[in-house]
N, C-alpha and C positions, 0 to 999 in steps of 0.2 A: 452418571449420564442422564438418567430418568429425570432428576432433579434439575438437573440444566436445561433440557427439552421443556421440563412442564413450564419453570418460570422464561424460558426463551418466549412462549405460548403465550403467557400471563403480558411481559414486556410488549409484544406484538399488539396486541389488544390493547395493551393503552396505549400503545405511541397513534393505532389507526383510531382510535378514536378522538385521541387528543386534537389528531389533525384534522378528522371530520368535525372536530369542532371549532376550528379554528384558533384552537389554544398555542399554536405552535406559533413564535414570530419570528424567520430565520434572520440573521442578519443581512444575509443574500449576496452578492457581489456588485452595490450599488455603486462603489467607488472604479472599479472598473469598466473604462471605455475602450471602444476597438483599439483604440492608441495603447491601449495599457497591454489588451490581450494579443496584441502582435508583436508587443516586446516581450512578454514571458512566454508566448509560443515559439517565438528566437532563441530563449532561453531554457526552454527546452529542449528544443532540437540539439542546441550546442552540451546540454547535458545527456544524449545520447551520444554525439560524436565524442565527448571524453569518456564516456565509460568502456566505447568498442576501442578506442585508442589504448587505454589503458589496460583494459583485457588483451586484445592484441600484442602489448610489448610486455605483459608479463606471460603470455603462455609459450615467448619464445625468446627470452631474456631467461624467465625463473629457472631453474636448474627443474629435473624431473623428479632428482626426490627430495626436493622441499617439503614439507610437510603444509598439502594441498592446505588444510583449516584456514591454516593463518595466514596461506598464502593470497586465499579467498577474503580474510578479514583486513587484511593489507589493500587490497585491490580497492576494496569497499571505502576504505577510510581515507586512498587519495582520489577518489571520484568523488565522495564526497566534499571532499578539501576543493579540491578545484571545482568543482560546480560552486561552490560558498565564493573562492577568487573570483568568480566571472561576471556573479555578481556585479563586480566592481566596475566591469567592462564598459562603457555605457552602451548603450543599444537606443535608437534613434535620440542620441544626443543626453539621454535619461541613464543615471549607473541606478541600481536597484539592492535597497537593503536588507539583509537577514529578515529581519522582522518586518517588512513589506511581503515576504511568503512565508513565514510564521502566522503572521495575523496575531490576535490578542492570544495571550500568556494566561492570564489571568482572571476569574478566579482559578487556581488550579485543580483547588478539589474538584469543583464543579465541573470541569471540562473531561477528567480521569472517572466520576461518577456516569457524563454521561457516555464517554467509551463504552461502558462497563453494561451501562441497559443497550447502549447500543449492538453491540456485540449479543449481547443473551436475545435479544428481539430477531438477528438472524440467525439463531442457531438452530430453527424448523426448517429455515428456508435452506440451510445448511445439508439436512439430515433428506429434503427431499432431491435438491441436489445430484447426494450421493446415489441416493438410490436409483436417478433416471441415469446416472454413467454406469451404473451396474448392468442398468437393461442395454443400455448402448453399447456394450461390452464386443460385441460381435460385429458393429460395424465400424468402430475405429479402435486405434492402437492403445494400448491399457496405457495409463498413465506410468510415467517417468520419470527419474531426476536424476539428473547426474550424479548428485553427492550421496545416493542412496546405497551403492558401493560401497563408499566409505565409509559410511554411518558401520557398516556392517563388522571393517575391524578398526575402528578408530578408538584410539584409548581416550582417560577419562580426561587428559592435557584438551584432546582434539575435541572433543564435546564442547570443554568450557568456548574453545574458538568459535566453534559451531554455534555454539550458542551467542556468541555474542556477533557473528555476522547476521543469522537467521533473527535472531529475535530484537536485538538491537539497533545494528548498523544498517541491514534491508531496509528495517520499517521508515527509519527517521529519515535515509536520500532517497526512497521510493514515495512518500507522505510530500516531502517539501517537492518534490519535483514534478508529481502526479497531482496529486491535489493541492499543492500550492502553485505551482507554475500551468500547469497544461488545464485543467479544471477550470479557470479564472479568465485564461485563451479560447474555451470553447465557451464558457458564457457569456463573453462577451460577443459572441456572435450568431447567439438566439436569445429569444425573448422567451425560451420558458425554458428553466433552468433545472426540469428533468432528463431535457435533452443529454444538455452538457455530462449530466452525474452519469447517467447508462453509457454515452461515447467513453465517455472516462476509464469509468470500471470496466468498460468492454473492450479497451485497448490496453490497460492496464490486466487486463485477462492473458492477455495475447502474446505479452513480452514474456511471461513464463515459460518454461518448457516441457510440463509435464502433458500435454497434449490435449485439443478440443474436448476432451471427456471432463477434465477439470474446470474447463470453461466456466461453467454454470457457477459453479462453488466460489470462483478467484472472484467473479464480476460479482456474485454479491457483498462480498468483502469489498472489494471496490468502490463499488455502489452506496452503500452504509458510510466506508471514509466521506466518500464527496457528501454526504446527505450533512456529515457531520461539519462539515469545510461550513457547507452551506448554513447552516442553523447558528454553529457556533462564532461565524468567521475568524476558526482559528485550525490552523495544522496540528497542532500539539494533540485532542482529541481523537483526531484521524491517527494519527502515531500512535496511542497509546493502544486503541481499538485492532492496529496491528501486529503489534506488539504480543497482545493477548493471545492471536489470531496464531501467530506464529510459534508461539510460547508454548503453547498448548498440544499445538502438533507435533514440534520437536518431542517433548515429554512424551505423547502417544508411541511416537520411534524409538525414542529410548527404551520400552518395554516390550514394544514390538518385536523391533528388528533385532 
């Protein structure tokens, strides 16, 4: 943990410096016009109404003793599906492909390297974070998660599920939906593109449930995705940066809890 803070620290420092030098050149969201960002804010919207739809007909369709994991990774894999269908949909006369909120693939190393500093670079802002919801302990509800229950008797079957909702299937339809669809819809409608990254991560905060105390912690992770959208103009970074994000926490639970 000591070692991940210092070079978090280390990371921090050259990425502000890099930027006060103007070494950084993002790619930015040049292609995108209000026209573009009113059809991928369409497009997300409708990627919320199928995911409350789909939650909805499986919390009272599934039988009750499904075994919740995979019932959760089931959920995940057809709102994923169908968000990728709708795609297809056109939306003002325009249908929109995979790889139009993918963005560049390519180089791969490069985009997983920079995840990897990107991620170490918020891991103070992480750690300070935590520690203003510790102080705020007394004026709102301790943090929460519904699957935290389960984590508690879930066998090693149910982890591998767990694991591959949380760390996998979350990050990749949370990434393309959040920073490749909503992200690109709020900068196209400001001209300074920290706006859009803070809305982003900050509504992307929101849809959690673990309550206002985590707040601080989800939006920097947030916030880091979008930066990464922004710099790299590609999702897959932002994915992998979540990835990490998630990956890491599960494993702190598994020892934990």
């Amino acid at each position: 943990f000591v070692g991940a803070l210092v070079a978090g620290v280390v990371c921090l420092i050259v990425f502000l410096d890099a930027r006060k030098k103007g070494r950084l050149a993002p790619a930015g969201f040049s292609t995108v016009t209000r026209w573009d960002g009113d059809r991928f804010a369409a497009r997300f919207a409708a990627y919320l109404i199928i995911y409350v739809l789909v939650s909805t007909i499986v919390e009272f369709q599934v039988p009750k003793d499904a075994p919740a994991m995979w019932v959760g990774a089931a959920t995940l894999v057809t709102v994923l599906a169908l968000s990728l269908l709708f795609l297809k949909v056109p939306i003002q006369r325009r249908a929109d492909s995979f790889r139009s909120v993918l963005g560049r693939i390519k180089p791969l190393g490069r985009n997983i390297g920079l995840a990897v500093f990107a991620y170490l670079s918020i891991v103070p802002i992480l750690l300070v974070a935590v520690v203003l919801a510790q102080a705020f302990t007394q004026f709102f509800p301790q943090p929460t998660h519904p699957i935290v229950d389960e984590i508690r008797s879930a066998t090693s079957t149910d982890w591998l599920a767990l694991f591959l909702t949380a760390a996998v299937l979350a990050p990749v339809l949370e990434e393309l939906t959040f920073r490749g669809m909503l992200l690109p819809a709020l900068a196209s409608r400001t001209s300074r593109p920290l706006w859009a990254m803070l809305a982003c991560g900050f509504l992307f905060a929101c849809i959690h449930p673990q309550g206002p105390l985590i707040w601080p912690a989800l939006m920097s992770v947030g916030v880091a995705a979008a930066y990464l959208r922004y710099y790299t103009g590609s999702v897959v970074p932002s994915i992998v940066l979540h990835m990490i994000h998630n990956g890491l926490l599960l494993s702190v639970s598994y020892f934990l809890i």
